[in-house]
C-alpha positions in Angstrom: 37.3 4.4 -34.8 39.3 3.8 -38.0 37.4 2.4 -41.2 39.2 -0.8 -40.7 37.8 -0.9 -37.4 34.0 -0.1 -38.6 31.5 -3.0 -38.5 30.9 -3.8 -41.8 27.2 -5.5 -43.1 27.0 -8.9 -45.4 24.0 -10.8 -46.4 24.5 -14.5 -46.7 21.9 -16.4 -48.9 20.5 -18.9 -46.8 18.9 -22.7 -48.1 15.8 -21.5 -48.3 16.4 -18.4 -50.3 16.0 -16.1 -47.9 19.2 -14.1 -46.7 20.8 -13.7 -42.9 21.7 -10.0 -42.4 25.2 -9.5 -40.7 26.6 -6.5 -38.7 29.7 -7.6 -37.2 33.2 -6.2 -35.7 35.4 -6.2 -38.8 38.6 -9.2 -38.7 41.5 -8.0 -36.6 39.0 -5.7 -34.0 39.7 -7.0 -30.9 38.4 -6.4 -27.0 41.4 -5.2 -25.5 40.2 -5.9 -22.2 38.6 -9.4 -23.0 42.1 -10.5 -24.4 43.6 -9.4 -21.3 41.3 -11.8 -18.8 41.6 -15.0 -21.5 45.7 -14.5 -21.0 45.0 -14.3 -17.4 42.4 -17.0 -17.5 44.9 -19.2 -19.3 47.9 -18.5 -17.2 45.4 -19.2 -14.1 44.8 -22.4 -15.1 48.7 -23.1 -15.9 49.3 -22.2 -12.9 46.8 -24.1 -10.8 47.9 -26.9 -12.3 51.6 -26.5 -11.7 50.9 -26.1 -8.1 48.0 -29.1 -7.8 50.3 -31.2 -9.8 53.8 -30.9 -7.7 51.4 -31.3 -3.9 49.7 -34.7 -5.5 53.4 -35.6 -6.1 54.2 -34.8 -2.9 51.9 -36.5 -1.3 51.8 -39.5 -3.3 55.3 -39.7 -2.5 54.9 -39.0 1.6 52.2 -41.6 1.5 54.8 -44.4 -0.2 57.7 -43.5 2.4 55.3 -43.6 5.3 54.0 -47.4 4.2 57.3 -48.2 2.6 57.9 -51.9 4.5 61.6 -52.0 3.6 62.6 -48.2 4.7 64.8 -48.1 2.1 63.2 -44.8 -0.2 64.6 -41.7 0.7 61.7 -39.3 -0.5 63.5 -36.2 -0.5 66.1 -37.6 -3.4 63.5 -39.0 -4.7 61.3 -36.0 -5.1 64.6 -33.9 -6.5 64.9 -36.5 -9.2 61.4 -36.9 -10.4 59.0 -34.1 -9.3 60.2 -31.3 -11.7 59.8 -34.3 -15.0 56.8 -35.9 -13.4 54.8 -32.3 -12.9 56.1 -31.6 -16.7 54.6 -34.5 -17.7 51.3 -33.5 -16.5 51.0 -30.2 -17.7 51.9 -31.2 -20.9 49.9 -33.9 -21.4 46.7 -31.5 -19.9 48.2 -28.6 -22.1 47.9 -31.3 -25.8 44.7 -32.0 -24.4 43.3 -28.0 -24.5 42.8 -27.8 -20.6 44.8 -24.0 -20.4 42.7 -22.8 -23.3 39.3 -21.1 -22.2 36.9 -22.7 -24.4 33.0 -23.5 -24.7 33.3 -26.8 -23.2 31.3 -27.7 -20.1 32.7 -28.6 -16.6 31.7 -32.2 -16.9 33.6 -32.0 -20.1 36.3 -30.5 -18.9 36.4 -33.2 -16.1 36.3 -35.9 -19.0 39.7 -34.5 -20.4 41.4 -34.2 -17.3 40.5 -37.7 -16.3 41.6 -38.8 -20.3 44.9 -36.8 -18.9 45.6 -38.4 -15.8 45.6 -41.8 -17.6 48.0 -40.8 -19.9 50.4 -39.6 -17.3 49.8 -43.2 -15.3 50.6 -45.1 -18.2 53.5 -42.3 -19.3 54.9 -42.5 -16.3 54.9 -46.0 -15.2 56.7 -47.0 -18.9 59.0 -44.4 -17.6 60.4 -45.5 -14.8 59.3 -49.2 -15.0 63.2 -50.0 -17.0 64.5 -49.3 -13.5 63.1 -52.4 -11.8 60.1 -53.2 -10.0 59.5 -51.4 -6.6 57.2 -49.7 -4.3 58.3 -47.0 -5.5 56.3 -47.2 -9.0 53.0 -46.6 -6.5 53.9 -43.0 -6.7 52.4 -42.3 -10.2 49.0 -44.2 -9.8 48.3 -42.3 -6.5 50.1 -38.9 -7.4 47.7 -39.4 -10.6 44.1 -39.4 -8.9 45.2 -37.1 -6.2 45.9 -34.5 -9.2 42.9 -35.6 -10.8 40.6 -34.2 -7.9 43.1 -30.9 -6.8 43.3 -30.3 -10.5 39.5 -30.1 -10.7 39.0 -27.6 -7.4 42.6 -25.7 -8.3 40.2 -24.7 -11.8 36.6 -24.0 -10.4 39.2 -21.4 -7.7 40.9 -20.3 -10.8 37.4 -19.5 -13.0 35.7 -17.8 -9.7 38.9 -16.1 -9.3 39.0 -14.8 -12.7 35.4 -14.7 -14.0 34.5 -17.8 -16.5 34.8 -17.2 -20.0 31.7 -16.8 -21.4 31.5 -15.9 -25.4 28.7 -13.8 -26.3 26.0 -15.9 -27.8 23.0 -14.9 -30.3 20.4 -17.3 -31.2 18.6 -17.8 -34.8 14.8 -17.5 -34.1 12.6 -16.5 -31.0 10.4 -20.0 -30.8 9.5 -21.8 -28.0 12.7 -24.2 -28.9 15.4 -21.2 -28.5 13.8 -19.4 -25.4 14.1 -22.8 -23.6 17.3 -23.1 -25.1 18.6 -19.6 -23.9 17.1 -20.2 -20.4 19.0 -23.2 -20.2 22.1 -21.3 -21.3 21.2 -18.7 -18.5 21.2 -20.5 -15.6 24.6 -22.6 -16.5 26.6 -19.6 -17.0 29.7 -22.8 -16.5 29.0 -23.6 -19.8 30.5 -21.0 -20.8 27.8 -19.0 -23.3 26.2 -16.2 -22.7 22.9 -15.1 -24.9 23.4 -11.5 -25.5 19.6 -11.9 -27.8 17.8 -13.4 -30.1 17.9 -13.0 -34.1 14.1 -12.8 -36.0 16.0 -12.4 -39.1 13.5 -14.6 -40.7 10.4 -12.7 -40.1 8.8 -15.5 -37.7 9.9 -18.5 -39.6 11.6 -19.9 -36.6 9.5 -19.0 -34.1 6.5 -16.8 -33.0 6.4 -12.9 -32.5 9.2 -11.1 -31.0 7.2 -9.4 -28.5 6.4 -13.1 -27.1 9.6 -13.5 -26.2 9.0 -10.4 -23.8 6.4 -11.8 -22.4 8.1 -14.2 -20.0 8.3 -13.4 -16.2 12.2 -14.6 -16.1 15.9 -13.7 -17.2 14.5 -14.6 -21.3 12.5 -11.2 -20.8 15.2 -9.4 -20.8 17.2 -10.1 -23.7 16.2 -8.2 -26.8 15.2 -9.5 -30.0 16.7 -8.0 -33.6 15.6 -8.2 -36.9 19.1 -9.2 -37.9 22.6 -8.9 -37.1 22.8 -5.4 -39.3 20.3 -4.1 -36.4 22.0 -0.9 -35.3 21.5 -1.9 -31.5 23.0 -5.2 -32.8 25.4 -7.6 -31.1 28.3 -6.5 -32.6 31.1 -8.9 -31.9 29.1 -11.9 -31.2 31.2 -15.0 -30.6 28.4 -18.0 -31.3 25.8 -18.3 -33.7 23.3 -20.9 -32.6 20.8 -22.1 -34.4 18.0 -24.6 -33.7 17.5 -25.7 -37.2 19.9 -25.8 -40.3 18.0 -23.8 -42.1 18.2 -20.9 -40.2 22.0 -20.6 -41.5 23.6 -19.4 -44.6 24.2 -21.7 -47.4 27.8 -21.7 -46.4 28.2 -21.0 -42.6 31.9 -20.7 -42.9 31.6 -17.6 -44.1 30.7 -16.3 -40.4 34.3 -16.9 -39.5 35.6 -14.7 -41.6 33.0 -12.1 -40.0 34.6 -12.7 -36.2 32.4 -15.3 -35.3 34.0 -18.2 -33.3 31.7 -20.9 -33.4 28.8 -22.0 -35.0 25.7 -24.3 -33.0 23.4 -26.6 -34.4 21.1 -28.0 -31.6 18.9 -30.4 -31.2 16.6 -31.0 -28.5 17.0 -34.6 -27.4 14.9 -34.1 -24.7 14.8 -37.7 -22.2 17.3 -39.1 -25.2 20.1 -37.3 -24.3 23.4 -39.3 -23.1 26.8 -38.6 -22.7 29.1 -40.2 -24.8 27.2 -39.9 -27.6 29.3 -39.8 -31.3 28.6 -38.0 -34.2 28.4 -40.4 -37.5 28.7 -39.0 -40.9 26.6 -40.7 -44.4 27.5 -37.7 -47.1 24.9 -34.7 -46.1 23.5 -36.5 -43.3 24.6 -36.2 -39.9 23.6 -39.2 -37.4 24.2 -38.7 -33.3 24.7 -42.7 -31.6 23.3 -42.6 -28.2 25.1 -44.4 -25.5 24.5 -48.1 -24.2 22.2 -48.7 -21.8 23.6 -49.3 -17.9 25.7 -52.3 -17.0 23.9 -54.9 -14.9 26.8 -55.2 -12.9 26.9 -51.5 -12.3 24.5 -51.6 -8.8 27.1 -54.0 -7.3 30.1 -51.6 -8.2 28.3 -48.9 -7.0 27.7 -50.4 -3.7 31.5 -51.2 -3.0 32.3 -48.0 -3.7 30.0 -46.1 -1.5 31.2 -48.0 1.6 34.6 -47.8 0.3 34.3 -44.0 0.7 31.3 -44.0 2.9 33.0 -45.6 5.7 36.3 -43.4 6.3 34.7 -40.2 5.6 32.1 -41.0 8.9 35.1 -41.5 10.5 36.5 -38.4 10.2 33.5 -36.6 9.9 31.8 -37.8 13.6 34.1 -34.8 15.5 32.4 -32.5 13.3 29.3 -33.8 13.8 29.1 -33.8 17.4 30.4 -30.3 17.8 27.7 -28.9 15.2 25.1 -31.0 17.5 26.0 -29.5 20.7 25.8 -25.7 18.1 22.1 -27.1 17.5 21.1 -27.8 21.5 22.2 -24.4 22.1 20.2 -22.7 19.8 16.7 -24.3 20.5 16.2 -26.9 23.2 15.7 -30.6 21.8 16.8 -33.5 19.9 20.0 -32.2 17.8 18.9 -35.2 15.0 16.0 -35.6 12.6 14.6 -38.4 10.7 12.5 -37.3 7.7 10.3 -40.0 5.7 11.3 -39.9 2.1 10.7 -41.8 -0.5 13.6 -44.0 -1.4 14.5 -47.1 -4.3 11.1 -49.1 -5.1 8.9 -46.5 -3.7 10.0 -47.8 -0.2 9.8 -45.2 2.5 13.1 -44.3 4.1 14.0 -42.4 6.7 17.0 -39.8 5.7 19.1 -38.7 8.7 19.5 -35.0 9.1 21.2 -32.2 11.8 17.9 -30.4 12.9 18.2 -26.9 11.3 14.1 -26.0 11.7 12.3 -24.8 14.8 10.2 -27.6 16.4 7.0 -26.3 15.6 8.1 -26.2 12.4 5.6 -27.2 10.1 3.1 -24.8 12.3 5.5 -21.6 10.9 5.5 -22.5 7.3 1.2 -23.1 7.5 0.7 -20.0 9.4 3.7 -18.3 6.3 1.6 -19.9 3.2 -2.2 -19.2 4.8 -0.9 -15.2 5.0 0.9 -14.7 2.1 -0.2 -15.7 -1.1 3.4 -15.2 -3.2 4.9 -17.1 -1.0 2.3 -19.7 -1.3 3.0 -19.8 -5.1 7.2 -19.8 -3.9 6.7 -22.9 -2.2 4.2 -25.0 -4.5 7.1 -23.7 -7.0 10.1 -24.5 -5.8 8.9 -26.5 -2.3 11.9 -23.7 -1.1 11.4 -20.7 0.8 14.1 -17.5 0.1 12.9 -16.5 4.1 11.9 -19.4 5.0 10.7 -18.7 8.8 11.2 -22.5 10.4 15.3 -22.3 10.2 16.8 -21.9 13.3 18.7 -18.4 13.4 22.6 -18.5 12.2 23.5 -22.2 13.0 20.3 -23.6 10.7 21.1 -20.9 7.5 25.0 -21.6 8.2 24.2 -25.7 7.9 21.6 -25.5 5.0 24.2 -23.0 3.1 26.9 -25.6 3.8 25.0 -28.9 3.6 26.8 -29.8 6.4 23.4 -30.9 8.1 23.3 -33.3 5.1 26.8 -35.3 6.9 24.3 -38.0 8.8 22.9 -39.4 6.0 26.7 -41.3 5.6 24.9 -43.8 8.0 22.0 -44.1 5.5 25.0 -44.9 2.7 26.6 -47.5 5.2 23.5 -48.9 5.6 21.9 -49.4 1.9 19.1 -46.8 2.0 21.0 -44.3 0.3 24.3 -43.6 -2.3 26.4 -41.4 -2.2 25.6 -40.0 -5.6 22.1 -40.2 -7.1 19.1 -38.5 -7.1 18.2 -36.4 -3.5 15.1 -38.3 -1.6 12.3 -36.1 -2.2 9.2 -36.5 0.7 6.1 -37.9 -0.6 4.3 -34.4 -1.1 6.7 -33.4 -3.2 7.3 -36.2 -5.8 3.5 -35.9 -6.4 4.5 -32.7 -8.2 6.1 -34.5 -11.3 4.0 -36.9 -12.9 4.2 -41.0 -12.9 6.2 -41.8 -15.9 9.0 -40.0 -14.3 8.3 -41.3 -10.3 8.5 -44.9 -11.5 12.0 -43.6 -13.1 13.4 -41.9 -10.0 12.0 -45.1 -8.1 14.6 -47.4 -10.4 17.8 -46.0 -8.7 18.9 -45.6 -4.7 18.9 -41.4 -4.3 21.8 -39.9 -2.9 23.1 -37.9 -0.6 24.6 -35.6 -3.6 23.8 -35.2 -7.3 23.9 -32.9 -10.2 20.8 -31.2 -9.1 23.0 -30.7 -5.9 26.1 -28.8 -7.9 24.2 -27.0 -10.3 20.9 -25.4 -9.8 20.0 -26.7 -6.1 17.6 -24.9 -4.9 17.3 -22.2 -8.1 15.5 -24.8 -9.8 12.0 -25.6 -10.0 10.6 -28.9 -10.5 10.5 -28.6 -14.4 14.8 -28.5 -13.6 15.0 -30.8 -11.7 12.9 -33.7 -13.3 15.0 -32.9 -16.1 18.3 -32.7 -14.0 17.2 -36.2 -12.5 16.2 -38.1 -15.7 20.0 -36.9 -16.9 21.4 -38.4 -14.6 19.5 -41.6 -14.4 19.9 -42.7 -18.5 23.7 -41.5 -18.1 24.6 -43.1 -14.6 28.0 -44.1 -14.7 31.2 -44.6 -12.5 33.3 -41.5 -14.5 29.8 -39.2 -13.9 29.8 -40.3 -9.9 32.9 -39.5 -9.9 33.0 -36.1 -11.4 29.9 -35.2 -9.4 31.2 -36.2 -6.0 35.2 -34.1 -6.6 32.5 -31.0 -7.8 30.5 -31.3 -4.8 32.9 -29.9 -2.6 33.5 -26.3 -4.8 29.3 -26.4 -4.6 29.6 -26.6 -1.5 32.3 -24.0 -0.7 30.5 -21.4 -3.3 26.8 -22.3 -1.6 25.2 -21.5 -5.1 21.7 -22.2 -5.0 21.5 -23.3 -1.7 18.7 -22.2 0.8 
């Protein structure tokens, strides 16, 4: 290594008079290797969308010749003319916006961009070709539009499992209570695109408490080490992120980490049940002020409802064949009813009964007492999680291969055609378990109809105990909205596909 590629140490003065040690890669050292995946991560991404772009074309197209009353369009000249400019369009409007540049931003973020994009490229488009005259022909661009918006979103998550997500190496300022949980969090959304590589007690336990606490935790925390600075000779060198829970825990002048190689700098603040999307950031001099978002429309629960037999109803349709077959899989396996209904507890505390394929034994609930009498971890699994990683009532191969899939969840479109359910919302929990989280946050779940999937359902599923999931839940509640159904119901099908989390 050169002395121009040597990690050199600074010490920033801080606001309180203290100073933050740094050890850092010097300007211009790069990870050969890393550059190497971000151009392949980027030129992924271009190319996913290329492709999703020119088949929603396509298809928008087929679908206007096929219902075209007059017979007149030719869709072949038509797609000659128009499908190279139209998929430019696209690409270019997504590439202004930052979608081909691997970033920090989260999926749902990511989703909020390409949807910004898509509208663009309607309203592009249409004042494109609208000087040519009214016609059915103009019903290309709206349709070609939201089917890109939903290929777009599935051609990335292929393209990021394909290539490995980008995740910059993160280190946090202090080893409290606040940054553990904030790391955790970090941890178990590695979509989000940061990755804790350890903590920084550069203030001698002003942020937080001893470093050895941090060690004392029984999860993926314990494992991170804890320096007394960035000049620590097991340091991160090359760190990407600085996060800090507090604004004192920075230099006086945090620009002066980018000169050092660091990316991007974090302030967070816990918001806890306050947190919205949508939220802006307003400035007053040296004051900083975050504007939470407006409380749900009135309106909304009619909207909602229109939608979910708009989508509920077709999709039962087509999805009955599949059914039926994965029935007569069930019968098979174990003698009996191929159905289930489980009481749950649904909108107002009523009692619902959710619609299921049966993937358990029929003595089921005799194998999981006889389990959690003779085995005391898995006792403490269960009354954690109310998920089993062996759990001994599932049916062999058909009953791991529905739960994996969800595809025993496909009845419960008769519980959205029929009002107990929607199709996005919090998932019915049975009676013993929503005595786990406490009554403030019941009579909150209680406001809303649960769903048949939600973000616990794409993220964490079953990898997240109750503490995750009441938070998960309340999220979603105070942020409901038509644009979050939306982007949860185009990333349930990747969940899905991937299986994370699911048991």
């Amino acid at each position: 290594m050169s002395v121009l590629d040597t990690p050199t140490e600074h010490l920033l003065p801080r606001t309180d008079g203290s100073t933050l040690k740094i050890r850092l890669a010097a300007p211009g050292q790069t990870d050969t290797q890393e550059v190497r995946r971000r151009r392949l991560l980027a030129a992924g991404l271009f190319a996913g969308d290329a492709l999703s772009s020119a088949i929603a074309i396509a298809v928008a197209g087929t679908l206007v010749d096929t219902a075209d009353p007059t017979g007149n369009f030719d869709l072949l000249v038509w797609l000659r003319a128009r499908l190279p400019a139209a998929t430019l369009l696209l690409m270019g409007i997504c590439g202004l916006l930052g979608l081909y540049v691997p970033t920090t931003k989260s999926p749902m973020e990511r989703f909020r961009l390409r949807a910004t994009a898509t509208m663009l490229f309607v309203f592009t488009g249409m004042v494109m070709v609208v000087h040519e005259g009214l016609s059915f022909e103009l019903a290309i661009i709206p349709l070609a539009g939201a089917v890109a918006l939903v290929l777009g979103s599935w051609m990335e998550h292929l393209v990021q499992a394909w290539c490995g997500r980008r995740t910059a190496p993160t280190v946090i300022l202090g080893t409290g209570p606040a940054s553990r949980s904030f790391a955790r969090l970090l941890m178990s959304e590695p979509s989000w695109g940061l990755k804790p590589v350890g903590f920084i007690d550069n203030a001698g336990g002003q942020n937080g408490a001893d470093p050895a606490s941090v060690q004392e935790e029984d999860d993926a925390v314990s494992g991170l080490p804890v320096f007394r600075g960035l000049d620590d000779e097991a340091g991160p060198v090359g760190a990407e992120v600085v996060v800090a829970l507090n604004c004192q825990a920075l230099p006086r002048d945090p620009e002066a980490l980018y000169g050092l190689g660091v990316r991007q700098i974090l302030v967070v603040n816990q918001l806890g049940q306050l947190a919205r999307l949508g939220m802006q950031v307003l400035h007053f001099d040296r004051f900083a002020a975050l504007q939470l978002g407006g409380r749900p429309r009135s309106s909304r629960n009619a909207q909602k409802r229109v939608i979910d037999l708009a989508v509920a109803l077709p999709l039962a349709l087509v999805a009955a064949p599949v059914i039926g077959l994965l029935a007569l899989l069930i019968k098979i396996s174990d003698p009996g009813p191929a159905f289930f209904g489980q009481w749950r507890v649904g909108r107002y505390g009523k009692r619902i009964q959710v619609l299921k394929l049966r993937t358990m034994y029929q003595d089921a609930e005799q194998r999981l007492e006889q389990v959690l009498a003779a085995d005391p971890a898995m006792s403490e699994q269960w009354h954690r999680y109310f998920k089993l990683p062996q759990d001994p009532r599932i049916l062999p191969h058909i009953g791991s291969l529905l739960r994996r899939t969800s595809l025993d969840e496909l009845p419960q479109l008769w519980n959205v055609i029929r009002g107990d359910m929607s199709l996005v919302g919090p998932r019915p929990f049975p009676a013993y378990h929503m005595k786990a989280f406490d009554p403030e946050f019941q009579a909150l779940r209680a406001s809303v109809l649960p769903g048949v999937t939600g973000l616990w359902q794409i993220s964490s599923r079953s990898n997240g105990d109750v503490s995750i999931q009441q938070a998960q839940d309340c999220f979603y509640i105070r942020n409901r909205s038509f644009w979050l159904d939306l982007y949860l119901l185009v990333a349930t099908l990747p969940a899905v596909i991937t299986a994370r989390g699911a048991k």
